[in-house]
Structures are given as C-alpha cells and as structure tokens.
C-alpha positions as CSV (number, residue, x, y, z in Angstrom):
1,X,8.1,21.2,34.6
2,X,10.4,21.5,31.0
3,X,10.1,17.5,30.8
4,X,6.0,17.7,31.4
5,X,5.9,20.2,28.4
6,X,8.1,18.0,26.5
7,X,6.3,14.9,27.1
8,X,2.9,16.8,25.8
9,X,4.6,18.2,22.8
10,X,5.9,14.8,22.3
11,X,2.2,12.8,22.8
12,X,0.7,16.1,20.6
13,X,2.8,15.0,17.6
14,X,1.9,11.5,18.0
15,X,-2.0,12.2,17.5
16,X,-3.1,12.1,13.9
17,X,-4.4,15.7,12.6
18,X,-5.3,14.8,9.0
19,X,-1.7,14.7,7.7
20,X,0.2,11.9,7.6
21,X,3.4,11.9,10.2
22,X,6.1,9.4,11.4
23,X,5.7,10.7,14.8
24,X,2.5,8.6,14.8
25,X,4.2,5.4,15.0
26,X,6.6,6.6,17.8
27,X,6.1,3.6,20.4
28,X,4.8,1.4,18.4
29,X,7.6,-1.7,19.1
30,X,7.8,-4.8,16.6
31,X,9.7,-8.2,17.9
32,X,13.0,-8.0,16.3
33,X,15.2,-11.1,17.1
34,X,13.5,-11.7,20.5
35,X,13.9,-7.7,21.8
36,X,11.1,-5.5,21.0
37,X,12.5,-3.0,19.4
38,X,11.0,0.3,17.6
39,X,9.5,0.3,14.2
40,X,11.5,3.4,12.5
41,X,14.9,1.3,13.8
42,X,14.3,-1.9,11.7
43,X,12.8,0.2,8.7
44,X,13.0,3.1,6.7
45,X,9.6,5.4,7.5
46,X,8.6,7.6,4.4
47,X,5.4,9.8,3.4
48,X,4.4,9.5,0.3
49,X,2.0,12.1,0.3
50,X,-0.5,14.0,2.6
51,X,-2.6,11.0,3.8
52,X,0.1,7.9,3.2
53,X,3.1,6.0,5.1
54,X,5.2,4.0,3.6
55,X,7.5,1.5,5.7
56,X,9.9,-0.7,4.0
57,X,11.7,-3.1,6.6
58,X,15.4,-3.6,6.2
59,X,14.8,-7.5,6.5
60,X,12.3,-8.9,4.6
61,X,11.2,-11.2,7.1
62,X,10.0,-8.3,9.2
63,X,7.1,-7.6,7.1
64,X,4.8,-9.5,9.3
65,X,6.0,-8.8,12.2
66,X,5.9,-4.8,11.7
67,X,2.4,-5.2,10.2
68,X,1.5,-7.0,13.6
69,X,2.9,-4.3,16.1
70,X,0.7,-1.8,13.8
71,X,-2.7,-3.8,14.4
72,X,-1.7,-4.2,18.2
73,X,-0.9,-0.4,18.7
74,X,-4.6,0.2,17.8
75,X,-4.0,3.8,16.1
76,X,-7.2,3.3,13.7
77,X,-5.2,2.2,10.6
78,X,-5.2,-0.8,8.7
79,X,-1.7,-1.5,7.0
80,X,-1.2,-2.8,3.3
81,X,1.3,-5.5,2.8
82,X,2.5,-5.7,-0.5
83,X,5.4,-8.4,-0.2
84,X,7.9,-5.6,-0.2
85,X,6.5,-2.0,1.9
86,X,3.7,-1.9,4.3
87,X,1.3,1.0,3.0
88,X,-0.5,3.1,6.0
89,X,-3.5,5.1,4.2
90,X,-4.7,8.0,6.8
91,X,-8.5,8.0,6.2
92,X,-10.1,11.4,5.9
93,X,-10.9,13.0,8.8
94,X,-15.2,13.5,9.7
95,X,-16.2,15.6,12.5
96,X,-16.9,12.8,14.9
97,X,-13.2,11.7,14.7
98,X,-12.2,15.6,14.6
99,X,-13.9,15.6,17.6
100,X,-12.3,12.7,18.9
101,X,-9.2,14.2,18.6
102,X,-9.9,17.2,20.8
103,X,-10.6,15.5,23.6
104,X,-7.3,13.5,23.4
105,X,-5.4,16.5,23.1
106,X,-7.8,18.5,26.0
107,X,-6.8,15.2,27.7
108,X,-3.1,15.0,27.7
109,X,-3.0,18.9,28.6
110,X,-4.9,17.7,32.0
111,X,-2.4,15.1,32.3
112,X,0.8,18.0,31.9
113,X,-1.3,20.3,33.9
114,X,-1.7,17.4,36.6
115,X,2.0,16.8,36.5
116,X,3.5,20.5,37.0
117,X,0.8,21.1,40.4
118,X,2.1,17.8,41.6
119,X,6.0,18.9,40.8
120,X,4.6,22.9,42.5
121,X,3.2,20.9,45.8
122,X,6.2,18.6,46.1
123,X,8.5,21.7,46.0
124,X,6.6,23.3,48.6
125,X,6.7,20.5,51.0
126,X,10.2,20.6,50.4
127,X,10.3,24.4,51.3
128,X,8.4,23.7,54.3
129,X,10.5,21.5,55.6
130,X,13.5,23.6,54.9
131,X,11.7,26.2,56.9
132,X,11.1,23.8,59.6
133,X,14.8,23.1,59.7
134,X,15.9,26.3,60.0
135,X,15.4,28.2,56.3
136,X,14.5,31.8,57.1
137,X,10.3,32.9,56.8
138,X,12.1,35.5,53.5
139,X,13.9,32.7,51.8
140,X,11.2,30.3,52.5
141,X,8.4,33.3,51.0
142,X,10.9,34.2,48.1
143,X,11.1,30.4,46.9
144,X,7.4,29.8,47.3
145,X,6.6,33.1,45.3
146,X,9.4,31.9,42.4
147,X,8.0,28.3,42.1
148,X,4.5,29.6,42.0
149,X,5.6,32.7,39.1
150,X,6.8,29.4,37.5
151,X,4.4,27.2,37.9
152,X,1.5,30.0,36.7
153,X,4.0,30.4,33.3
154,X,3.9,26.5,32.5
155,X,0.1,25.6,33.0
C-alpha cells in the first residue's frame, strides 16, 4: 500500500501545475549510444525561472536527440534549440487546461485507490485460505480487521 502512495506522489509531481519542475521530465528517455537512457542522466536539468527549463546535454551531439524524446513524450511543450541548451517555456496556465489537470490528478488517485482494494482483497483471500488450512476464526478476524484499519487509512 506505501509503494501505491509513492507511485501517486511520484506521477503528482510529474503533472505540470503552473511552475516549472524537473520532475516533469521524469520518464522521458532519449537514445543515448543505442540504450534509451533518461534525460536528466545525459544532461544537466536547470530552472531558470517560474515558467522555464533549461537542459544543456553533456555531449553536444545530444541536442537532437533530447529535443526528439521531448516531442515524443507529448507533455504539451514545444522545446527551443539554440545550438547549445534546449529551452522548455511552460505556457500560462487557462482554466480549460486548469481543468485538465484535475482530472489527471482525480485520475491517478482512482488508479492508487484501485491498487490498495486490490492489495486489501488479495490479503484477504490469503487469510481465507489460511483459515481454511487451519488459522484460528480470532486470528483470521484480527487480521481481516487490521488490513481493513489499514486499508481505510491509505484510501
């Protein structure tokens, strides 16, 4: 249940809320010498100010390809290649994108939500074959009452 929390913190940070973030290019993987490999581990990642990214690419040569993974990832920004950094302006936010946004998030809570009732009914099958093996009706009660105290804290 710790690991669905962490994985919605995790996607949380990655959706843009008007400031600019590094988080948002977590998963976005460029072609590095045949291996797809993250963008913040072939370049340095730096904000310049509320609403820009800068990326400046340890290789030179990786300009292009960097500038390609961020047009493939889709995140609704259009990098600047300069010959040297890749610029990432963040436009301003309107309410139709505002709104946008809060159904992603109301989306990926579903998904976390989804994820600790699956890992709740998996541990009570478990139980209940315990039980049918030979676990005691107490133990079998006292389990099912902790994993549902838990469960109710997490969602």
């Amino acid at each position: 249940m710790k690991k669905a929390i962490s994985h919605l913190e995790v996607e949380i940070l990655k959706i843009r809320a008007g400031k600019a973030s590094p988080q948002m290019l977590d998963g976005i993987q460029t072609e590095y010498y045949g291996a797809p490999t993250p963008i913040s581990q072939v370049s340095n990642i730096s904000i310049v100010d509320a609403r820009t990214i800068t990326i400046q690419p340890w290789e030179k040569n990786m300009l292009a390809p960097i500038e390609r993974a961020i047009m493939a990832a889709n995140i609704g920004i259009t990098p600047q290649n300069d010959g040297v950094i890749i610029k990432l302006y963040l436009p301003p936010l309107t309410e139709e994108r505002r709104k946008e946004f809060v159904k992603k998030v109301m989306a990926e809570g579903e998904h976390a939500k989804v994820a600790i009732r699956n890992i709740r009914r998996d541990n009570m099958e478990a139980i209940k074959k315990l039980q049918k093996d030979g676990m005691s009706e107490d133990l079998a009660k006292d389990a099912e009452t902790r994993i549902q105290a838990m469960t109710d804290k997490k969602s």
